[in-house]
Phi, psi and omega in degrees: 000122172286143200299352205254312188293328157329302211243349167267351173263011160274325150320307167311325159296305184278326181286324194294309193302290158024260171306359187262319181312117183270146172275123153254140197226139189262125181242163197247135173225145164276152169216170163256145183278009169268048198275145172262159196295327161321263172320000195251299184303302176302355186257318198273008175261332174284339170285322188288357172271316204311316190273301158327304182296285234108005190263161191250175214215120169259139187248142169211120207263094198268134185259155182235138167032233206277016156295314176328282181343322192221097201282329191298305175286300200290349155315292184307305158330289194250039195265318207263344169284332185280317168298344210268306173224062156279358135306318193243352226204146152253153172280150160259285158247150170318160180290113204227120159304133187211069172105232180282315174262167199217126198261182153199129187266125152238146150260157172282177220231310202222137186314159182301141207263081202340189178248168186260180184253161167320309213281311205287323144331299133354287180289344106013303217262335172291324206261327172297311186285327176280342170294331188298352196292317223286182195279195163266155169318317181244149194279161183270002189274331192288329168276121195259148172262157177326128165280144136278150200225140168246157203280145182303162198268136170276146208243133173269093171306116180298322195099350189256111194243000000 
């Protein structure tokens, strides 16, 4: 084996490592320790996409003045987001004060779900099309529709007596 054939399947080799190698990527949702339910069910559908992408999701609780007293809320946030999405999520790291904000690491459960491929699109899209083909079970002559009747003339009062 010659030295030039060496190095091009050591490339080959790196690059082949390359494409196998995943990016992880942490994404941020902030939260307040007043948050209202509204706000809170919309934030928490953006951690359940976050996690759904394959991506790990850091939470983070900012206490502002006299919230700093009570870490004990922001502790509660995110205690009720690790129940929340404990179908989909591992806690990574535990819940930590870190200053002014009190942070939580989640991971997905199960890996990024592929986009499906064309081939796979198609035959889908066939398999849709062939139920819409099929007949129905009852002819369609058979079912008669409802006579409609028309509703009586209403006496308008003007109000001018």
């Amino acid at each position: 084996m010659d030295y030039g054939r060496y190095l091009y399947e050591q490339e080959q080799r790196r690059r082949q490592s390359k494409r196998k190698a995943t990016n992880v990527v942490i994404k941020e949702m902030k939260f307040r320790p007043k948050i209202d339910e509204h706000d809170y069910t919309t934030k928490m559908k953006h951690v359940v996409r976050f996690l759904g992408e394959g991506n790990k999701v850091k939470l983070t609780i900012m206490f502002r003045g006299r919230e700093m007293a009570h870490p004990e809320l922001g502790m509660k946030i995110l205690n009720r987001v690790a129940e929340d999405v404990a179908e989909v999520a591992v806690v990574e790291s535990a819940p930590r004060q870190d200053g002014r904000n009190m942070t939580m690491v989640l991971h997905p459960t199960r890996k990024e779900v592929k986009k499906p491929s064309k081939s796979d699109t198609k035959q889908h899209e066939a398999k849709q099309e062939a139920k819409l083909e099929e007949p129905t079970s009852a002819p369609a002559e058979a079912v008669a529709p409802a006579p409609v009747t028309p509703a009586a003339p209403v006496a308008e009062d003007n109000g001018a007596a």
